[in-house]
SEZA-747762 format. One record per residue: residue in three letters; x, y, z of N, C-alpha, C in turn. Coordinates in steps of 0.001 Angstrom, whole numbers, padded with zeros to 6 digits, always signed. Atoms other than C-alpha are relative to their C-alpha. Example, Ala and Ser with C-alpha at 12.3 -4.5 7.8 and 13.67 -1.06 7.14 Angstrom:
<atoms>
ALA+000890-001190+000000+012300-004500+007800+000900+001200+000000 SER-000820-001190-000060+013670-001060+007140-000770+001090+000730 
</atoms>
This chain:
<atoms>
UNK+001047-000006+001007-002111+009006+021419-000546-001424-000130 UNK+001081+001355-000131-004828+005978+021167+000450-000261-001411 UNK-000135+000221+001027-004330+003607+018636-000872-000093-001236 UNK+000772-000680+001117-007230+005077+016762+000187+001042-000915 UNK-000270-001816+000570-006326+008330+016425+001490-000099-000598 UNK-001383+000258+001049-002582+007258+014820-000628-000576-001059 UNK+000847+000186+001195-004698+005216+012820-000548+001261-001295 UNK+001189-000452+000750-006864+007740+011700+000847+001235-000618 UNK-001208-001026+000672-003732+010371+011288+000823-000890-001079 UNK-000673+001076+000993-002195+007713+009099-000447-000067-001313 UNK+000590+000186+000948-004868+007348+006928-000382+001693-001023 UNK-000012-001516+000806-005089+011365+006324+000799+000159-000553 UNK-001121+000001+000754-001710+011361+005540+000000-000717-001425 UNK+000055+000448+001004-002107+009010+003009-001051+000615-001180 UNK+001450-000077+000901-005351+010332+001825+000855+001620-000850 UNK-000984-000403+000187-003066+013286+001313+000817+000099-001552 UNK-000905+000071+001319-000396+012251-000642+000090-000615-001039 UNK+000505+000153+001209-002363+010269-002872-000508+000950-000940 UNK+000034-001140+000758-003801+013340-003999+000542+001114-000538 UNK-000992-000435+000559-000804+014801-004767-000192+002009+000735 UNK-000108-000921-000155-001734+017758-002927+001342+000674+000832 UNK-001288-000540-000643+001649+018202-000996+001351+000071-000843 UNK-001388+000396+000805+005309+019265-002108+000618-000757+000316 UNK-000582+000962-000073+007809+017196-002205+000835-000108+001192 UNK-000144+000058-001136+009177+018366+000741-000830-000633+001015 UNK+000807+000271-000833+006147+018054+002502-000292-001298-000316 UNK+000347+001908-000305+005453+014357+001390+001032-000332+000286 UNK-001395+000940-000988+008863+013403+002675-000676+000196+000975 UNK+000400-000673-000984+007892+014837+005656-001342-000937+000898 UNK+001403+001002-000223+004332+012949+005594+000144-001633-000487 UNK+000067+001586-000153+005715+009924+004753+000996-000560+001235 UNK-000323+000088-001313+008111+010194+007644-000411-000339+001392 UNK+001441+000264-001185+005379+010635+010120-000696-001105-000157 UNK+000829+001928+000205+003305+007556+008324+000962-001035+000365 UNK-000770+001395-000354+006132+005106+008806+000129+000160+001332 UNK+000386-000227-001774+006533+006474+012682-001384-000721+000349 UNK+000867+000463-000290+002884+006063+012507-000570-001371+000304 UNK+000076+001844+000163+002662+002457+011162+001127-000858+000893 UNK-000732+000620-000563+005356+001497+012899-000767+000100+002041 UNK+000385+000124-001063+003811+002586+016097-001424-000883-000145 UNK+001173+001089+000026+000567+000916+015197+000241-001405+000165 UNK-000348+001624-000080+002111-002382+014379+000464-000533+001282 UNK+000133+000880-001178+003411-002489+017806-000816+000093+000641 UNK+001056+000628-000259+000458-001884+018910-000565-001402+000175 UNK+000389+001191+000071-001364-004679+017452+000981-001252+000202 UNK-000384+000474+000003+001511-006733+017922+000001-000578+001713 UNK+000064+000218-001731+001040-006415+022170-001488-000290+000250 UNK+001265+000266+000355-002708-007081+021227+000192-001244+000281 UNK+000217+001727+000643-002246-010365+019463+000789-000513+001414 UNK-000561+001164-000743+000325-011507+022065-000840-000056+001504 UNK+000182+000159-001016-001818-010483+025040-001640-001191-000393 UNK+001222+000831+000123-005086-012736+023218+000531-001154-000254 UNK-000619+001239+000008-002842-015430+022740+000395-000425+001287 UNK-000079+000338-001193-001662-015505+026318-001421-000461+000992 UNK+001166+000699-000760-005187-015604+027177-000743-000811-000121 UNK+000772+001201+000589-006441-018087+025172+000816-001091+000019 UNK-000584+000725-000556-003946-020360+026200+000051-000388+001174 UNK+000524+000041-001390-004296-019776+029739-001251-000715+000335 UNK+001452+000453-000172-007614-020260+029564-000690+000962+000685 UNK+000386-001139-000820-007785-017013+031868+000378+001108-000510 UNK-000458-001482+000470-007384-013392+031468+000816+000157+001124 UNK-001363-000612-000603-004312-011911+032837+000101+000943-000263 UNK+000037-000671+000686-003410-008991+033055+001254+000546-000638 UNK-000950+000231+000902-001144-007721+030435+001304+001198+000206 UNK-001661-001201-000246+002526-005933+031214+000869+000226-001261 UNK-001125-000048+001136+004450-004627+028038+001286-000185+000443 
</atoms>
């Protein structure tokens, strides 16, 4: 899954269980999935930042191996 579309499932979830429309089961459940989510996002952006830092140090683009 693109790190849009976790994004954008992330933000439903939340949109969600701010509105209190789920039970309490089900917001465990959906907050389960959001922390998976965020957690997969953050490494995301975290292989982001380190591959624009490698290249702006370089001075070149490289390309980038997790």
């Amino acid at each position: 899954m693109k790190f849009e579309d976790k994004l954008k499932k992330l933000e439903q979830l939340v949109s969600k269980m701010e509105a209190g429309e789920l039970s309490l089961d089900d917001m465990i459940t959906a907050f389960e999935e959001g922390r998976r989510l965020a957690d997969e996002c953050q490494q995301s952006l975290d292989s982001i930042r380190l591959r624009i830092e490698k290249v702006t140090k370089a001075g070149e683009v490289e390309e980038f191996k997790a």
